[in-house]
N, C-alpha and C positions, 0 to 999 in steps of 0.2 A: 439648104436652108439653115441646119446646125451650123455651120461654117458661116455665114452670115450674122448666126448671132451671136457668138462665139468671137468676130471682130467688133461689133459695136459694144458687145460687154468687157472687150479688152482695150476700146478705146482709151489714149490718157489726152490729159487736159491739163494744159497749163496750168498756174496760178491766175493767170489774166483771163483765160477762159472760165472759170469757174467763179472767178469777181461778175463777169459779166452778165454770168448766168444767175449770180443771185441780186442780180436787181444793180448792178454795179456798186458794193457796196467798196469800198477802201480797202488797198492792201493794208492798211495799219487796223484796222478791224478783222482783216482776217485773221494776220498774225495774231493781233489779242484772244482774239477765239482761240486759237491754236495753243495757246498758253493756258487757256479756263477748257484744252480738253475739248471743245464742242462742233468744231468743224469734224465732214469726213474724214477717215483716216486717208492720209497721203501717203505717196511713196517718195523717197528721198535719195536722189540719185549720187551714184560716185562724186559728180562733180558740185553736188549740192544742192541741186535744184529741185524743188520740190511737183510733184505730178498726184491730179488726181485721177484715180478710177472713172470714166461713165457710169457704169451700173451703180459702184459704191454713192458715186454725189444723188441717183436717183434714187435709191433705196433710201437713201438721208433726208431726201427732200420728203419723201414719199410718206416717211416717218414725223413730218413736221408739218406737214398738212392739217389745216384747219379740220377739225372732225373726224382726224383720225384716231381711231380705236388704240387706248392706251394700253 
């Protein structure tokens, strides 16, 4: 069971995956978040590419939820 959750919280996530998950918002939206700091923090590979965490986008989201406790 550790070992199961231990890949879903290591999962990564494209940029396209992670547009699509927030409601398909625009890569030119994301990028600007990413310049005002507000998107999850990414990981930024040798070759450039930028990947997010699973658990990180869900603790973000999670954090951004109507009614959550500031």
């Amino acid at each position: 069971m550790a070992r199961d959750t231990r890949s879903a919280a290591a999962e990564l996530l494209t940029v396209r995956q992670v547009l699509d998950e927030l409601g398909d918002i625009s890569r030119r939206t994301f990028y600007r978040w990413r310049e005002l700091r507000l998107p999850p923090t990414c990981i930024r590979l040798p070759n450039g590419e930028l990947w997010d965490r699973r658990d990180v986008l869900d603790d973000w989201l999670e954090e951004r939820a109507e009614g959550a406790a500031s």
